[in-house]
Legacy VTK file of the C-alpha trace (Angstrom):
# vtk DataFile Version 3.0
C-alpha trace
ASCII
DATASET POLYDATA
POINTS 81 float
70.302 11.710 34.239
69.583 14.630 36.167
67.686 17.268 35.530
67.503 20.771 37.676
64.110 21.458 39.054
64.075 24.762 40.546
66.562 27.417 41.821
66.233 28.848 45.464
67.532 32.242 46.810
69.486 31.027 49.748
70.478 27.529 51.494
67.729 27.447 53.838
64.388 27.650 51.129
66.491 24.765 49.064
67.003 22.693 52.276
63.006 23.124 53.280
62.273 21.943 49.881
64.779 19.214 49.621
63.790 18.208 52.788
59.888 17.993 51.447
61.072 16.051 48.509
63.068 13.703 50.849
59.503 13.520 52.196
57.535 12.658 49.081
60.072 9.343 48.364
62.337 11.874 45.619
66.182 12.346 45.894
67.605 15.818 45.510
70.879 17.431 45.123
71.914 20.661 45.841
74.048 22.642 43.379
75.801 25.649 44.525
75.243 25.838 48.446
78.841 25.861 49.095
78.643 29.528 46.628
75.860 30.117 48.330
77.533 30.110 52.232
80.529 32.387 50.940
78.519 34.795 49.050
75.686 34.662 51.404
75.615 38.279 52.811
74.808 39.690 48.869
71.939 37.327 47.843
74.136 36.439 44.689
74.505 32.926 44.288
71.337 30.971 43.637
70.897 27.002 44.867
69.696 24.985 42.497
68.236 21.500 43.291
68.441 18.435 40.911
66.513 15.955 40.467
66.448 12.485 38.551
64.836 12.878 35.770
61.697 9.726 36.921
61.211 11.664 39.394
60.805 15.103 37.752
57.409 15.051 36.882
56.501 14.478 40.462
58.924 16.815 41.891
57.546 19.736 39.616
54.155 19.529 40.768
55.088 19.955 44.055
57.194 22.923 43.227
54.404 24.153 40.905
52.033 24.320 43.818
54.620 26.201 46.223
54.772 28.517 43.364
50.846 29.305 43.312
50.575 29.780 47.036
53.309 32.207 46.814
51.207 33.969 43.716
49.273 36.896 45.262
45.448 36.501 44.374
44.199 38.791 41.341
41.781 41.125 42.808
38.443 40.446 41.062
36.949 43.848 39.754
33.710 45.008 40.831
30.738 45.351 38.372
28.761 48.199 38.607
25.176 48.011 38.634
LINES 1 82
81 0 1 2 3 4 5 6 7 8 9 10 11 12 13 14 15 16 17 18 19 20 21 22 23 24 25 26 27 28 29 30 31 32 33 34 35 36 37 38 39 40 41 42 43 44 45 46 47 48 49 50 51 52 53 54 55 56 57 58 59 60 61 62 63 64 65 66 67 68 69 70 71 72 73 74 75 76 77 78 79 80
């Protein structure tokens, strides 16, 4: 079974990241790129990449950490003396 992992804005960010998965020894599938190239110019159509489902555990860590780096860091707040 598959399962869908993540969804991506454009073509491009879901080939970088299926091409990182490829990588890491997990197979993907794209869902949607062929939406994607016609409806391109709006930013409508999402890509979603799928995943087998052993390897989705694996697959969403990875994700998980792109996720955090792309998280801007929380300010800490100053304490006054």
């Amino acid at each position: 079974m598959v399962l869908q992992l993540t969804s991506c804005r454009d073509e491009f960010e879901a080939e970088v990241i299926k091409g990182a998965l490829a990588d890491m020894g997990i197979e993907s599938i794209l869902q949607g790129q062929n939406m994607s190239q016609i409806y391109g110019g709006i930013g409508a159509m999402e890509v979603n990449i799928l995943v087998d489902e052993k390897d989705y555990d694996k697959a969403r860590a990875y994700i998980d950490t792109l996720e955090n780096k792309d998280a801007e860091p929380v300010a800490e707040k100053e304490e006054k003396p």
